[in-house]
PDB file of N, CA, C and O in Angstrom:
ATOM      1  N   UNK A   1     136.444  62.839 146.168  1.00  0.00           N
ATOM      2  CA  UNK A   1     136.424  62.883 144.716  1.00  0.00           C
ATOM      3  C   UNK A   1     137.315  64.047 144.267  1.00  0.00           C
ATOM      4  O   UNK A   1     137.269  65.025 145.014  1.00  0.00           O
ATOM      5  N   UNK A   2     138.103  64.137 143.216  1.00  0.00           N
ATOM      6  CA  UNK A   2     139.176  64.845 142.822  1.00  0.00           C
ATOM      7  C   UNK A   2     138.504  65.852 142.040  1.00  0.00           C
ATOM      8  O   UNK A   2     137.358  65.640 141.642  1.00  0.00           O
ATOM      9  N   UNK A   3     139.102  66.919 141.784  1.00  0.00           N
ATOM     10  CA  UNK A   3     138.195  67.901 140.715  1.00  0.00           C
ATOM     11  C   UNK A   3     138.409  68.002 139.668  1.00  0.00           C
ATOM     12  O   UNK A   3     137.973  68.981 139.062  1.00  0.00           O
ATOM     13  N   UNK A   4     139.311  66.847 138.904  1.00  0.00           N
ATOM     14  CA  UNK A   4     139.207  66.157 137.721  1.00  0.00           C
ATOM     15  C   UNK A   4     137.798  65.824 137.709  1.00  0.00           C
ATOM     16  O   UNK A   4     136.886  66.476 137.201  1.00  0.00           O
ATOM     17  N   UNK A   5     137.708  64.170 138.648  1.00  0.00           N
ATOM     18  CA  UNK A   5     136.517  63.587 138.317  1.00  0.00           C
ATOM     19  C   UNK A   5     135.460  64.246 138.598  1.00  0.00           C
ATOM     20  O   UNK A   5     134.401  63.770 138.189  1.00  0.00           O
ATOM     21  N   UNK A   6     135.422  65.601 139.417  1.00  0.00           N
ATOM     22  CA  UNK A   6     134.088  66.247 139.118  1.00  0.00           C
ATOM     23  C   UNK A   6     133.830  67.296 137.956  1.00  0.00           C
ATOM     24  O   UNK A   6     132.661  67.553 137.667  1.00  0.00           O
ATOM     25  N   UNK A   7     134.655  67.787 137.417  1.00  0.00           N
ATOM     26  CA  UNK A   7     134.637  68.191 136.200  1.00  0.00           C
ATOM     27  C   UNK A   7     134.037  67.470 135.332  1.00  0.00           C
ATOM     28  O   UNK A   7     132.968  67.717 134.774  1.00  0.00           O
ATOM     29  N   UNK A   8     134.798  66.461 135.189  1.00  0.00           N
ATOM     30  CA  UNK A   8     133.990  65.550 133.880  1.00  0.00           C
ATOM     31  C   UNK A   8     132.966  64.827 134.013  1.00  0.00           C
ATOM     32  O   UNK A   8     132.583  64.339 132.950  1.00  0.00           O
ATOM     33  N   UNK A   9     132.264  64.520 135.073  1.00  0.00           N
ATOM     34  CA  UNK A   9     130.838  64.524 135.761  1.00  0.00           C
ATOM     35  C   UNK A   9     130.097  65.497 134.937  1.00  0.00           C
ATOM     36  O   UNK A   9     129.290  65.389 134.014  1.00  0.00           O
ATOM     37  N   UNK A  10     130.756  66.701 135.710  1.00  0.00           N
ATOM     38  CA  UNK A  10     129.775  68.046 135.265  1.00  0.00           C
ATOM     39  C   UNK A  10     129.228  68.112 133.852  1.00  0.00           C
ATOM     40  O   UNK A  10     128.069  68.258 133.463  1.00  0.00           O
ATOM     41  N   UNK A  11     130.808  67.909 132.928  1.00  0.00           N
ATOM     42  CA  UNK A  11     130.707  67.681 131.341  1.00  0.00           C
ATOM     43  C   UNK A  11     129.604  66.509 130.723  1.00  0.00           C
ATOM     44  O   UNK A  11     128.716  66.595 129.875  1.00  0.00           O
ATOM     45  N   UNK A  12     130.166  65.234 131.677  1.00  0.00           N
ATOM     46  CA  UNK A  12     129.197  64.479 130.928  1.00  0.00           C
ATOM     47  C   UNK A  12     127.782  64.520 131.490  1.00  0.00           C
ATOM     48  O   UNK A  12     126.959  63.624 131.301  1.00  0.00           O
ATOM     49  N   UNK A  13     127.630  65.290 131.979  1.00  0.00           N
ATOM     50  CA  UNK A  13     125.660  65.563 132.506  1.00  0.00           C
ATOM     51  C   UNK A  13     125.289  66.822 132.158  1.00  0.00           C
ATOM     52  O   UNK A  13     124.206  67.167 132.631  1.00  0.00           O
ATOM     53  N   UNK A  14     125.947  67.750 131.363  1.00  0.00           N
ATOM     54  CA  UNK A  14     124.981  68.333 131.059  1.00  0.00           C
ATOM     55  C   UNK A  14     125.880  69.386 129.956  1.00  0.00           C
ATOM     56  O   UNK A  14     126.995  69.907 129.958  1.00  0.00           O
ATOM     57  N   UNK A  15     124.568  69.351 128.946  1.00  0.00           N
ATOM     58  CA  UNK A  15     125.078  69.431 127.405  1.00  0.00           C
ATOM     59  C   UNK A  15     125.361  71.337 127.497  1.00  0.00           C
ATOM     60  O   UNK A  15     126.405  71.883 127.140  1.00  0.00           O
ATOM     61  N   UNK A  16     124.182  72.025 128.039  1.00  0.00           N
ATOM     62  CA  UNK A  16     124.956  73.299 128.060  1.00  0.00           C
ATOM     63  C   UNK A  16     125.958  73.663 129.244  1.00  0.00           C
ATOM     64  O   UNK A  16     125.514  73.748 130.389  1.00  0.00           O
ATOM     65  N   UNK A  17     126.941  73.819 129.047  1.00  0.00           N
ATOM     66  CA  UNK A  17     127.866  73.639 130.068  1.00  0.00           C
ATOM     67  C   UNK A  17     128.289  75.578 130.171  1.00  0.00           C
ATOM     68  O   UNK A  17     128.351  76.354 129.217  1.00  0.00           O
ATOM     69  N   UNK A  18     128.488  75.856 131.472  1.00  0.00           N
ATOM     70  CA  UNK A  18     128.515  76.934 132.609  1.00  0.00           C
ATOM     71  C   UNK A  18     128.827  76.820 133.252  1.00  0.00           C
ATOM     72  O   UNK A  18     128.398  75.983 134.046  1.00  0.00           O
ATOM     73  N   UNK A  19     130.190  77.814 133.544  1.00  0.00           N
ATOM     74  CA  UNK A  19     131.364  78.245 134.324  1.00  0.00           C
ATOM     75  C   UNK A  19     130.980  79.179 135.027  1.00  0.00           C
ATOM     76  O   UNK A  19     130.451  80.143 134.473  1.00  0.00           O
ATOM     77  N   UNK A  20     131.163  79.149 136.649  1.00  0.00           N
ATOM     78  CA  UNK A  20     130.631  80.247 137.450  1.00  0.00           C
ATOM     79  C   UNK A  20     131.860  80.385 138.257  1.00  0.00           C
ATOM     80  O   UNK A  20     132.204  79.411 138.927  1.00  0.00           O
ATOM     81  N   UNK A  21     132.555  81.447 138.284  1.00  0.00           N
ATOM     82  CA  UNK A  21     133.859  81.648 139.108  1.00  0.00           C
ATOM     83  C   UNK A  21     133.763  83.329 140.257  1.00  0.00           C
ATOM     84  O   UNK A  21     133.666  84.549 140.128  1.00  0.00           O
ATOM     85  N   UNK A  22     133.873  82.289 141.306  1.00  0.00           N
ATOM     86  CA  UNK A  22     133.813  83.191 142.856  1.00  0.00           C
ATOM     87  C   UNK A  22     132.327  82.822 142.895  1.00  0.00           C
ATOM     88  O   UNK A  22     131.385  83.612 142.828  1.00  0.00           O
ATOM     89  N   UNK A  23     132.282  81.715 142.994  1.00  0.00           N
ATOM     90  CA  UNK A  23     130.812  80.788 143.906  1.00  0.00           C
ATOM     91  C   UNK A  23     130.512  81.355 144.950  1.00  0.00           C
ATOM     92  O   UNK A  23     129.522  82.006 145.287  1.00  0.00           O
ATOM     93  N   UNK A  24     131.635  81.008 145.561  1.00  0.00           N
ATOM     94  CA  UNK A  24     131.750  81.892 147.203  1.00  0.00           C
ATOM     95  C   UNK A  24     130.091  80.858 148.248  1.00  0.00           C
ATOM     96  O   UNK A  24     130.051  79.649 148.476  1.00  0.00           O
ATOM     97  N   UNK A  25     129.308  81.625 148.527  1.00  0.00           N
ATOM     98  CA  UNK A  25     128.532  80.662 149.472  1.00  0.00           C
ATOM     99  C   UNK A  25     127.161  80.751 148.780  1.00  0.00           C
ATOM    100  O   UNK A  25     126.161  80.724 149.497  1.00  0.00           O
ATOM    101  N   UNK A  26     126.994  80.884 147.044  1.00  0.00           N
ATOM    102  CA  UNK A  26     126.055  80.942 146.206  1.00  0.00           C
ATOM    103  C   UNK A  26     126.010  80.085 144.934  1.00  0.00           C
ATOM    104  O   UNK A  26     125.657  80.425 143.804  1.00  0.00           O
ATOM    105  N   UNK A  27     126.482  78.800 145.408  1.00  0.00           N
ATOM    106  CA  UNK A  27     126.852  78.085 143.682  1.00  0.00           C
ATOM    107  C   UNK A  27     125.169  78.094 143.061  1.00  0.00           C
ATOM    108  O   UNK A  27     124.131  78.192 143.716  1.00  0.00           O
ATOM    109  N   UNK A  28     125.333  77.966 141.685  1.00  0.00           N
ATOM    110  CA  UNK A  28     124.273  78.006 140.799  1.00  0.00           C
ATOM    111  C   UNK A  28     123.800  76.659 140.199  1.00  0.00           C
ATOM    112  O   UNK A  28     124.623  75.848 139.776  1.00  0.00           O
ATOM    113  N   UNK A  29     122.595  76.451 140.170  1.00  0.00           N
ATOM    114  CA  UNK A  29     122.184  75.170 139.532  1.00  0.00           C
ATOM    115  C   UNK A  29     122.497  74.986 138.516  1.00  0.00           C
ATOM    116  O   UNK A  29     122.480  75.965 137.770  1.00  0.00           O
ATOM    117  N   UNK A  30     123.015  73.445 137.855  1.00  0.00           N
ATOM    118  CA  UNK A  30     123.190  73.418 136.299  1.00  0.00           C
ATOM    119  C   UNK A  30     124.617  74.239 136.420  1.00  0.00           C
ATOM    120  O   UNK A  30     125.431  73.381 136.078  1.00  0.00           O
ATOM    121  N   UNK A  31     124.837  74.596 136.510  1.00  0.00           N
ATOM    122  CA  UNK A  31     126.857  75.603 136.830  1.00  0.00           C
ATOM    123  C   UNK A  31     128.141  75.104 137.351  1.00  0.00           C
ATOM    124  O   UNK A  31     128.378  75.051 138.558  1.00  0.00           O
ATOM    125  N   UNK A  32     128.879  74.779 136.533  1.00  0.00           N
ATOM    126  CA  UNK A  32     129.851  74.255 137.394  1.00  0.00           C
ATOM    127  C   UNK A  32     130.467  75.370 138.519  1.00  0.00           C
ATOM    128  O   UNK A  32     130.983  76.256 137.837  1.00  0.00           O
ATOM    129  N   UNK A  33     130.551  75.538 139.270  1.00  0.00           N
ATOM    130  CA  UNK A  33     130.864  76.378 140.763  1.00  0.00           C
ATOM    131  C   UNK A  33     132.336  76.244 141.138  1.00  0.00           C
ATOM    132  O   UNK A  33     132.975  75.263 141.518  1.00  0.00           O
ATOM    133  N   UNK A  34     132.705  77.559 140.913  1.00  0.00           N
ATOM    134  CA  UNK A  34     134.393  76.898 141.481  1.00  0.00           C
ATOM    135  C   UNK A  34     134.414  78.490 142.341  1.00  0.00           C
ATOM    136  O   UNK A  34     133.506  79.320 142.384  1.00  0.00           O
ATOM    137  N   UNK A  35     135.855  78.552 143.011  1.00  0.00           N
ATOM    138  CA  UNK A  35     135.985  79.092 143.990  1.00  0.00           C
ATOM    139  C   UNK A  35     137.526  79.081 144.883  1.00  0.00           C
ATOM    140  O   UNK A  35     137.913  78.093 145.508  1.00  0.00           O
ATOM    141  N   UNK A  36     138.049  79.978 144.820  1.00  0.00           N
ATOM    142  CA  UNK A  36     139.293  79.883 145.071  1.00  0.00           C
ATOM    143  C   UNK A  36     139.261  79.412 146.628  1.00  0.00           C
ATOM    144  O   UNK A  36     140.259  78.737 146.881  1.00  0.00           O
ATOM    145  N   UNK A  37     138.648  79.531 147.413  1.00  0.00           N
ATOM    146  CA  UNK A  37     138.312  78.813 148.830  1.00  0.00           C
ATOM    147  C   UNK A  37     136.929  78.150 148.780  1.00  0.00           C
ATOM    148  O   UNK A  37     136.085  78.577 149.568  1.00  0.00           O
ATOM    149  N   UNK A  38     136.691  77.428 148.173  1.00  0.00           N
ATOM    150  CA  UNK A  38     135.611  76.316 148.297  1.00  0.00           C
ATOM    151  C   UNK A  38     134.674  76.651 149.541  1.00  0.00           C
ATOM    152  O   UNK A  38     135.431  76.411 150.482  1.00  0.00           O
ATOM    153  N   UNK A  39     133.677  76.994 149.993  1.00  0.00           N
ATOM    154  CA  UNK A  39     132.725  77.112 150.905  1.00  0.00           C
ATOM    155  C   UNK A  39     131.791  76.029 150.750  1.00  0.00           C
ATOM    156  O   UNK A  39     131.000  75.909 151.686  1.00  0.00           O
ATOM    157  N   UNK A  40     131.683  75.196 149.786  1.00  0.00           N
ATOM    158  CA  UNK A  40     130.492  74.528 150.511  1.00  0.00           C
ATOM    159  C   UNK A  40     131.066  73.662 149.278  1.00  0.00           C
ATOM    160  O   UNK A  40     131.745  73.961 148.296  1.00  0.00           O
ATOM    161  N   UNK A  41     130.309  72.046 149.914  1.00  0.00           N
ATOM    162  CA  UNK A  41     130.528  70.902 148.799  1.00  0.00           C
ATOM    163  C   UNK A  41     130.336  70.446 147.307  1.00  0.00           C
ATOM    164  O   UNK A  41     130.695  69.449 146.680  1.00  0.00           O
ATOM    165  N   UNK A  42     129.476  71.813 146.929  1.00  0.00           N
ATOM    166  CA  UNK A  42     129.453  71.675 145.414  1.00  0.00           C
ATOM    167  C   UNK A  42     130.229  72.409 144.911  1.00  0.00           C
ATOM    168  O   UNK A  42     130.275  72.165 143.705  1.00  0.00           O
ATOM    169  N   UNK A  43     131.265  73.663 145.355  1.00  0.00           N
ATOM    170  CA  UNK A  43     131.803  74.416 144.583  1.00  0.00           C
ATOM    171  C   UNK A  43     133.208  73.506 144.512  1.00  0.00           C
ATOM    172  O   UNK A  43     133.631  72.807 145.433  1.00  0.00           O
ATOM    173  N   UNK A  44     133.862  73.692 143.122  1.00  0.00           N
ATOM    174  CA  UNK A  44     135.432  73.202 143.490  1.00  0.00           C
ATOM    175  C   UNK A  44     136.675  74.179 142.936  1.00  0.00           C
ATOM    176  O   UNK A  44     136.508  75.100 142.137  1.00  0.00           O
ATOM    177  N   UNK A  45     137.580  73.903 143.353  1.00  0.00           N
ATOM    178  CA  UNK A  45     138.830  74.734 143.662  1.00  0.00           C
ATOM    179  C   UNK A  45     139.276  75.337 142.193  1.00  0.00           C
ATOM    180  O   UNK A  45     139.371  74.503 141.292  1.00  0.00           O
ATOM    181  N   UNK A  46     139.562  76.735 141.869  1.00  0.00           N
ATOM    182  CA  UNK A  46     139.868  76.766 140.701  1.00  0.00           C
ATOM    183  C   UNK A  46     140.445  78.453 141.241  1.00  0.00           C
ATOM    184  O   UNK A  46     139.776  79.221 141.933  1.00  0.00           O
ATOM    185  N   UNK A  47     141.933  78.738 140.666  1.00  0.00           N
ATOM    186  CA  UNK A  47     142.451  80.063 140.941  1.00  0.00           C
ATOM    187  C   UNK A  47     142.234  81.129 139.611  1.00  0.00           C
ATOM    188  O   UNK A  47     143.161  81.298 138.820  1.00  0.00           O
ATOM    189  N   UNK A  48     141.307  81.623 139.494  1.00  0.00           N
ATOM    190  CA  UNK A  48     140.961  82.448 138.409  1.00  0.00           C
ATOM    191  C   UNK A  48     142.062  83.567 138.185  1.00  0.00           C
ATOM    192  O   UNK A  48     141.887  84.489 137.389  1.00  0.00           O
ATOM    193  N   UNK A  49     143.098  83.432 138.872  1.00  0.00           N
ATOM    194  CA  UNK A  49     144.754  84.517 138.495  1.00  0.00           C
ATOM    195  C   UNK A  49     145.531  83.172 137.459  1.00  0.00           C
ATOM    196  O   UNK A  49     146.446  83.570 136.737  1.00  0.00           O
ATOM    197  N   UNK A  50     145.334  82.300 137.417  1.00  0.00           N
ATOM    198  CA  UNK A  50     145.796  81.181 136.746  1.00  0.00           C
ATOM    199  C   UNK A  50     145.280  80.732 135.906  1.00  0.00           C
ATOM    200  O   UNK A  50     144.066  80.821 135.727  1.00  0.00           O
ATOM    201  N   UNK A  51     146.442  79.856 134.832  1.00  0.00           N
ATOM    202  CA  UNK A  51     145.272  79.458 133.776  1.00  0.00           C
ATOM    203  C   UNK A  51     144.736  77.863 133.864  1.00  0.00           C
ATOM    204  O   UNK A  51     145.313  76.852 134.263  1.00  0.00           O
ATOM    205  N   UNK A  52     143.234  78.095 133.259  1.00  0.00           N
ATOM    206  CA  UNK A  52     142.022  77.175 133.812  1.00  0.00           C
ATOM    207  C   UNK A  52     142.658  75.640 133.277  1.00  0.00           C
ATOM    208  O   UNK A  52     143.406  75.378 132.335  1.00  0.00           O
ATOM    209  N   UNK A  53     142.139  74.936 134.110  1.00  0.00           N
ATOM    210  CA  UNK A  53     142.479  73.496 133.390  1.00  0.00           C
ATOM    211  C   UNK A  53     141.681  72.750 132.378  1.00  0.00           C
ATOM    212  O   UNK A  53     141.570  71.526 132.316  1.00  0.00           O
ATOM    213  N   UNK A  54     141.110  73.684 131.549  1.00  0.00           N
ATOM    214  CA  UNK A  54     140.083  73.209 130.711  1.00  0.00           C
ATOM    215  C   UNK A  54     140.594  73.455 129.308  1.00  0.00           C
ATOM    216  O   UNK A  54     141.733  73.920 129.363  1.00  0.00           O
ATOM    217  N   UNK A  55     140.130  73.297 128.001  1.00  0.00           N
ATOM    218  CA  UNK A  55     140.757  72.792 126.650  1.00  0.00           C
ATOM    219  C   UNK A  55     140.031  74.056 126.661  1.00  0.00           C
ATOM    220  O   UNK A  55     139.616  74.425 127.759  1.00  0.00           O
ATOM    221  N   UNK A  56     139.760  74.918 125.467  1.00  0.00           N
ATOM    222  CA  UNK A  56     139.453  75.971 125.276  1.00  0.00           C
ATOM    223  C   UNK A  56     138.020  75.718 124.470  1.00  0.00           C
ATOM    224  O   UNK A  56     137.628  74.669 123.959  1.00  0.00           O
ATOM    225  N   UNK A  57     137.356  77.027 124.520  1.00  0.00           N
ATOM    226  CA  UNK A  57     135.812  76.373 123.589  1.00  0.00           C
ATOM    227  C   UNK A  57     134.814  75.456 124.442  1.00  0.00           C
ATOM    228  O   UNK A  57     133.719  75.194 123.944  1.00  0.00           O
ATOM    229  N   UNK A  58     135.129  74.983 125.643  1.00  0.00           N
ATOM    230  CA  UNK A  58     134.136  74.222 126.274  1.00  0.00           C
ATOM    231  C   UNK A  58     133.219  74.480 127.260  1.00  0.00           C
ATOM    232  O   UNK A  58     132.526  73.624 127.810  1.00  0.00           O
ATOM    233  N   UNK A  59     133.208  76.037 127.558  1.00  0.00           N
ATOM    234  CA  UNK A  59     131.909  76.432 127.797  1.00  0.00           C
ATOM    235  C   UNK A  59     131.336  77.215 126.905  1.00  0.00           C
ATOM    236  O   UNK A  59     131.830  77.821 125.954  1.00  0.00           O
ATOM    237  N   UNK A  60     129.603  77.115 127.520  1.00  0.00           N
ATOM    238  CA  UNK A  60     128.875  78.180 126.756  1.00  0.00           C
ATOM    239  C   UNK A  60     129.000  79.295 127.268  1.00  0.00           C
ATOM    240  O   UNK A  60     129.628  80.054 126.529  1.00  0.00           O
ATOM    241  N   UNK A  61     128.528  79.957 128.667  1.00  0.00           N
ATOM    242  CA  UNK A  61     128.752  80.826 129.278  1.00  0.00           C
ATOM    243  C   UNK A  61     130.171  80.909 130.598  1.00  0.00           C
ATOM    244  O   UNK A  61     130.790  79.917 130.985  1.00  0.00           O
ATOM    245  N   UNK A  62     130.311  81.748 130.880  1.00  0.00           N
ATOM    246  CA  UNK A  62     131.275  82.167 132.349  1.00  0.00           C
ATOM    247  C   UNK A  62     130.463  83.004 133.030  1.00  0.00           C
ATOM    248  O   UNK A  62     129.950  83.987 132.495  1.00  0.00           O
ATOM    249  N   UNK A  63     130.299  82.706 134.164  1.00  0.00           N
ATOM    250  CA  UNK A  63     130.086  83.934 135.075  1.00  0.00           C
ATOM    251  C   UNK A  63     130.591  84.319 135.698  1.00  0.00           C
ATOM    252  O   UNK A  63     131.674  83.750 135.566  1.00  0.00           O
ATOM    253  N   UNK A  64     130.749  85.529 137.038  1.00  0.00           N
ATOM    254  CA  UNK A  64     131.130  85.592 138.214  1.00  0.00           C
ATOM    255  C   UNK A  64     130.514  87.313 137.926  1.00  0.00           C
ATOM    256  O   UNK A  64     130.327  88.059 136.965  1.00  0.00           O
ATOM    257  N   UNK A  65     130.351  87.340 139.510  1.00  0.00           N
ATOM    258  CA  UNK A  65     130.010  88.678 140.286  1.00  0.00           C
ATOM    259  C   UNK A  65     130.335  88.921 141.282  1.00  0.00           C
ATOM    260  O   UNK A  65     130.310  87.962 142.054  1.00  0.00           O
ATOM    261  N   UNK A  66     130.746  90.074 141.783  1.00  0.00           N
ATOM    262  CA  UNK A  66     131.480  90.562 142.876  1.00  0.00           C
ATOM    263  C   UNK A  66     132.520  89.973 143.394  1.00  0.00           C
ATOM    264  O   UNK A  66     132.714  89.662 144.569  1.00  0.00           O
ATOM    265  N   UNK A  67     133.565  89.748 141.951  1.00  0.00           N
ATOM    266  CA  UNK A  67     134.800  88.617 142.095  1.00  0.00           C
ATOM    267  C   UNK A  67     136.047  89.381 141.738  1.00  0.00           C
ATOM    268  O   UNK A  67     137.058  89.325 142.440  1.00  0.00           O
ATOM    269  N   UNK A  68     135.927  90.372 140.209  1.00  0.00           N
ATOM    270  CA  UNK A  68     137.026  90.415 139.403  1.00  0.00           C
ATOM    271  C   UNK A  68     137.834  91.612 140.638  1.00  0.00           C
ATOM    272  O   UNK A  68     139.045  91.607 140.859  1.00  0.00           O
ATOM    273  N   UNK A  69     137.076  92.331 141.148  1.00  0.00           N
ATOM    274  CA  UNK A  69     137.791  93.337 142.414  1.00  0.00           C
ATOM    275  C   UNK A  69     138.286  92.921 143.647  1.00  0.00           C
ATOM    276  O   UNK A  69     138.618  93.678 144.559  1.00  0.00           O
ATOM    277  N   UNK A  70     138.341  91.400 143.662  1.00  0.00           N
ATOM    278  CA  UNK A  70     139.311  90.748 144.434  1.00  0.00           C
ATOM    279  C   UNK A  70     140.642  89.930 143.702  1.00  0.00           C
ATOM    280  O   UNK A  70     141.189  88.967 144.238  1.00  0.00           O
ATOM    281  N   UNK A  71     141.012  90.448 142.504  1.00  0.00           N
ATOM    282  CA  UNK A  71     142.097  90.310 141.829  1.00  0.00           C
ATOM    283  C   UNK A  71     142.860  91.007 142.148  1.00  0.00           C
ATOM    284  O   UNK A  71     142.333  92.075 142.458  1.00  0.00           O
ATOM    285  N   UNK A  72     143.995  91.017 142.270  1.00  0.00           N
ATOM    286  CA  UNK A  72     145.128  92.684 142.117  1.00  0.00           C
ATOM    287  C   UNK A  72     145.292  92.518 140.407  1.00  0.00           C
ATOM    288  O   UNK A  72     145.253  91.664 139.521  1.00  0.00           O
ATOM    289  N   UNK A  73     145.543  94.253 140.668  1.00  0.00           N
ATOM    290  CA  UNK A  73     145.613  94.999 139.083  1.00  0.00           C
ATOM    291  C   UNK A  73     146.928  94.515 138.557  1.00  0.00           C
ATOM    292  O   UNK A  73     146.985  94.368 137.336  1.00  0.00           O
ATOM    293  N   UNK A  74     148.164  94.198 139.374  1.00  0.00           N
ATOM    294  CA  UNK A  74     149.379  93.811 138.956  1.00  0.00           C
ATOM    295  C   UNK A  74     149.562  92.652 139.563  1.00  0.00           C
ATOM    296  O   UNK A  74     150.507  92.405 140.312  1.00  0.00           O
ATOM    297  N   UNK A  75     148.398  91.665 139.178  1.00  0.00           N
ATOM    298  CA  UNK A  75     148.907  90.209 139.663  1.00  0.00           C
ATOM    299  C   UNK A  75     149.145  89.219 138.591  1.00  0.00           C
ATOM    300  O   UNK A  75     149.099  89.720 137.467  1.00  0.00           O
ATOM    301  N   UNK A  76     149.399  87.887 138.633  1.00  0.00           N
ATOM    302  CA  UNK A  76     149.429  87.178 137.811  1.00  0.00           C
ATOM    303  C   UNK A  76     149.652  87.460 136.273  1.00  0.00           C
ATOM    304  O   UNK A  76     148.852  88.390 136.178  1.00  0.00           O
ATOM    305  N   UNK A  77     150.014  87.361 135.386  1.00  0.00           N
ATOM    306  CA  UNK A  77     149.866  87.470 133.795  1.00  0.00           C
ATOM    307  C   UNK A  77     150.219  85.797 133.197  1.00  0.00           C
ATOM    308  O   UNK A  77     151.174  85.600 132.446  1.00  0.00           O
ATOM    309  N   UNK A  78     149.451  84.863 133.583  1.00  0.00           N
ATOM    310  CA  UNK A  78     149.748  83.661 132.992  1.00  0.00           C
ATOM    311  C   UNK A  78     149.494  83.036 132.065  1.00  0.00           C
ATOM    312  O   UNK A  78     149.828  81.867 131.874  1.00  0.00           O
ATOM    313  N   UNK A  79     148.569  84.051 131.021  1.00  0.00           N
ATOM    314  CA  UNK A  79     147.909  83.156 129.969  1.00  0.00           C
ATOM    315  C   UNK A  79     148.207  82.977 128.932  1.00  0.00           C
ATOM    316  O   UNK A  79     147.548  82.216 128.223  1.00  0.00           O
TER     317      UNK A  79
END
């Protein structure tokens, strides 16, 4: 399954919608789970130095923890 069609899965099942970025080997229930190396079958691929493939306004929350200090300070500027 492509991570198009699981995206819009995610969207159409569930009305408060939650972005969790650097899943890593902890995805969250109800959360869409992404993860720049995917560890396990619910998280899917998403490079948080890049910009997201989503329309803007379509989540409620974002998360991530113990993620943004695996960015470099002079990486990416794509948005």
């Amino acid at each position: 399954m492509t991570r198009k069609v699981r995206v819009q899965q995610y969207f159409d099942n569930h009305q408060l919608r939650r972005l969790q970025l650097g899943a890593s080997y902890r995805p969250k229930e109800g959360w869409l789970n992404t993860d720049l190396i995917p560890m396990t079958a619910d998280v899917i691929y998403l490079d948080a130095t890049r910009r997201f493939p989503f329309t803007h306004d379509v989540f409620d929350y974002v998360y991530c923890e113990h993620m943004i200090e695996h960015i470099s300070y002079t990486g990416p500027s794509r948005c």
